[in-house]
N, C-alpha and C positions, 0 to 999 in steps of 0.2 A: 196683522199678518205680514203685511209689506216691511214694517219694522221687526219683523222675527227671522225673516227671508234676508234683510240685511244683516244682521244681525249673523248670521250662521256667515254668508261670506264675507265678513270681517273677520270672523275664528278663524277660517281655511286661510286669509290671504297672510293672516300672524302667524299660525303653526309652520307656512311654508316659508315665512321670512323666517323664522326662528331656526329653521333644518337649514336653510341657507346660510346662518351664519353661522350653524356648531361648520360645520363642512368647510366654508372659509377661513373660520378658527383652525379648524385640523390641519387643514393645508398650510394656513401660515406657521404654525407651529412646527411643521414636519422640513416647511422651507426657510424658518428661521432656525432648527434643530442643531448644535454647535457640536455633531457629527457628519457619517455620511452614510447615514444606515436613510437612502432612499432609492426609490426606483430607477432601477436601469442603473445603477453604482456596480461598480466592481472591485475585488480586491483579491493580494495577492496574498498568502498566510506561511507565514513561517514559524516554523516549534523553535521553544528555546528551552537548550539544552545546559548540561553543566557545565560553569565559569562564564555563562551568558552568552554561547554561543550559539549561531543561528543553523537550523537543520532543516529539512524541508517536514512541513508539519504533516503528522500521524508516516514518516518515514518514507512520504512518495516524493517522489523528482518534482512532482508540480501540484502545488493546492492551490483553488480559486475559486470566491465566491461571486455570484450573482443577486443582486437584489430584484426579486419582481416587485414588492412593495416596499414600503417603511419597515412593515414587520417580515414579509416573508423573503428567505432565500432560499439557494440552491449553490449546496457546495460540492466541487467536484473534483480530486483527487485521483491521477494516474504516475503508471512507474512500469517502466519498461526495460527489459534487462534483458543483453546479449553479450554472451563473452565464446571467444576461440582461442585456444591454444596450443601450439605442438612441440613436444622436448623429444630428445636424443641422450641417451647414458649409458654411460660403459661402466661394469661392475669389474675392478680386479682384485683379487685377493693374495698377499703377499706370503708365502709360507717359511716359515720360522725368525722373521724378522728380515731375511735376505731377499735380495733382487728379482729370488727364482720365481718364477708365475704359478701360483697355483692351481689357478681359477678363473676363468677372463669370462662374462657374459654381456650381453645389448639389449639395452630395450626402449623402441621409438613409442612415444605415446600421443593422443591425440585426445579432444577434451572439447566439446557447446554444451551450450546451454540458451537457455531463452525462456526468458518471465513477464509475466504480467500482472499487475497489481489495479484493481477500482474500486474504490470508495464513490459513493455518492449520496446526501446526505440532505434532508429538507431542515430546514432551521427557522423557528418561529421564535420573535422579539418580542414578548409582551407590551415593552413601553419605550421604543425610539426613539422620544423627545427627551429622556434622560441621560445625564452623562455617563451612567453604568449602567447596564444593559443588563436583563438577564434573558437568557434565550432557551429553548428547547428544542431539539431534534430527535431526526430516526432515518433509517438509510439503509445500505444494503452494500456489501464487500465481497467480491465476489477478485480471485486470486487461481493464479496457472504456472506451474514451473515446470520445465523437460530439463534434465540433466544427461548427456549421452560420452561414456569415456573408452577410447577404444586403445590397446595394447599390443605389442608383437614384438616379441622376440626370443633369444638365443638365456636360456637359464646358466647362470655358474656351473659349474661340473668341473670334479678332481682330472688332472691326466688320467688316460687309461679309458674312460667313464663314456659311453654314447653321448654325444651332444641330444638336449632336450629342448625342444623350439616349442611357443606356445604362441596363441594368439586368444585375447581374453577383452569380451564388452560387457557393457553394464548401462542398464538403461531404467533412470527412475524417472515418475512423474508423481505431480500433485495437484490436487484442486482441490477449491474448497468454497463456501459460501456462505456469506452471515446473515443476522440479522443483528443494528445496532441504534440501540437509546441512548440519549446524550443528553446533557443539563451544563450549561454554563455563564459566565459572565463575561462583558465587554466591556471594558473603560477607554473614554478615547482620552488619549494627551494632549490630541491637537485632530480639528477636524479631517484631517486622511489619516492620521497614523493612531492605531488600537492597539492592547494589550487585552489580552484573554486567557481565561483559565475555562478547560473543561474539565467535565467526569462522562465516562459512557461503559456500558455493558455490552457484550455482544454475545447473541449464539450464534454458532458459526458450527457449521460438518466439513470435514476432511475426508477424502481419500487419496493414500500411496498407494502406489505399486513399485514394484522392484523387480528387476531381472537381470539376469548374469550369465553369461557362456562364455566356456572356456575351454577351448582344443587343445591338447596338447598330442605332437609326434617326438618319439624317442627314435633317435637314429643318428647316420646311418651307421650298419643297415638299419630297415624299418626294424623297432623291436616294439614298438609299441602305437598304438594311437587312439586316441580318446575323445570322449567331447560327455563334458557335466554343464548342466544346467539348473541353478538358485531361482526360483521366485516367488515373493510373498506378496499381500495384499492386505494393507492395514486402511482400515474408515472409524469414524463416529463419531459423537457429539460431544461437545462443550460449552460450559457457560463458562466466562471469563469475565473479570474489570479489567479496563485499562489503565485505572490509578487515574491522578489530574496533570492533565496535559499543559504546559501555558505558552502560548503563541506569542505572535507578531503579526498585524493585518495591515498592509499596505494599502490604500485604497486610492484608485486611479481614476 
């Protein structure tokens, strides 16, 4: 009995030396890995585009991944967009080829906008200790744009003709949200610097809107004044591919 009692904690103290050293094995393998696909690693991704030139990858201002393990990351992608602008224009119209004025009108215009783009994207390496990589993902895009253009002024008119003044806005937005599956590979050149090709699908729903008013006064005297209003509202679904993408992964 006493040699059977031994017997069993000799199996227990081997089984636990043996899970002790795959685990040391992994780990040296992961910290002798002649990449940089490890924990706590970060990297910066950039697409590359036609004649080899460099874009920011999947078309946002900033892509960059995080390793939580050997195999898993989190990649995250933003882009944010704001523009102003304001013009002045004088319209003339010459009649018959001569000096004489036919037609003289103004119009000051004014013009934002403001976007935003995220991607965010979980990516699983099946085998890290190889120099080509293959990986899987999935994630979620969710995307906002306001476009706002405002107008005013004095319309062309023949001599003779009431002058005709207008003031005219126009205000769209859009959102939308996906859902996105991904499959691709990783080859490193050299331990921080990758090359990568992806494929992914995404559903994604949209909704526009659109709106438009525009006053217009005929005068002087008053002979007229008005005010029309445009607006429509377009949504729905689609599946889409995004074709294969191929990067560049900086890693720091």
């Amino acid at each position: 009995m006493l040699h059977k009692h031994y017997s069993h904690i000799i199996i227990v103290v081997m089984l636990a030396a043996s899970f002790g050293a795959v685990r040391v094995s992994a780990q040296t393998e992961e910290a002798n890995a002649d990449n940089s696909l490890k924990e706590g690693a970060w990297a910066l991704q950039f697409q590359i585009s036609g004649n080899f030139t460099l874009s920011p990858f999947e078309g946002l201002a900033l892509s960059g991944k995080r390793h939580l393990s050997a195999t898993d990351a989190i990649r995250l992608g933003i882009t944010i967009g704001l523009n102003n602008s304001e013009s002045d224009r004088i319209d003339k119209t010459i009649e018959n080829d001569t000096v004489s004025l036919f037609s003289e009108g103004t119009t000051a215009q004014s013009v934002n906008g403001q976007s935003i783009d995220i991607h965010a994207h979980y990516l699983f390496y099946t085998n890290p200790q190889e120099e080509v990589n293959l990986f899987l993902g999935s994630g979620l895009s969710v995307q906002y744009s306001r476009g706002y253009q405002e107008a005013s002024g004095i319309e062309p008119r023949p001599p003779g003709l009431s002058s005709r003044a207008y003031h005219q806005s126009v205000e769209n937005k859009k959102i939308g949200f996906g859902i996105v599956g991904l499959t691709g590979v990783e080859w490193f050149a050299t331990k921080r610097l990758s090359l990568h090709a992806e494929h992914s699908i995404a559903i994604s729903y949209e909704k526009s809107t659109y709106s438009e008013t525009r006053k217009t006064l005929i005068g002087p005297p008053i002979e007229y004044s008005g005010r029309s209003v445009n607006e429509w509202t377009g949504k729905g679904w689609r599946v889409s591919s995004q074709g294969v993408k191929f990067g560049l992964s900086v890693y720091i």
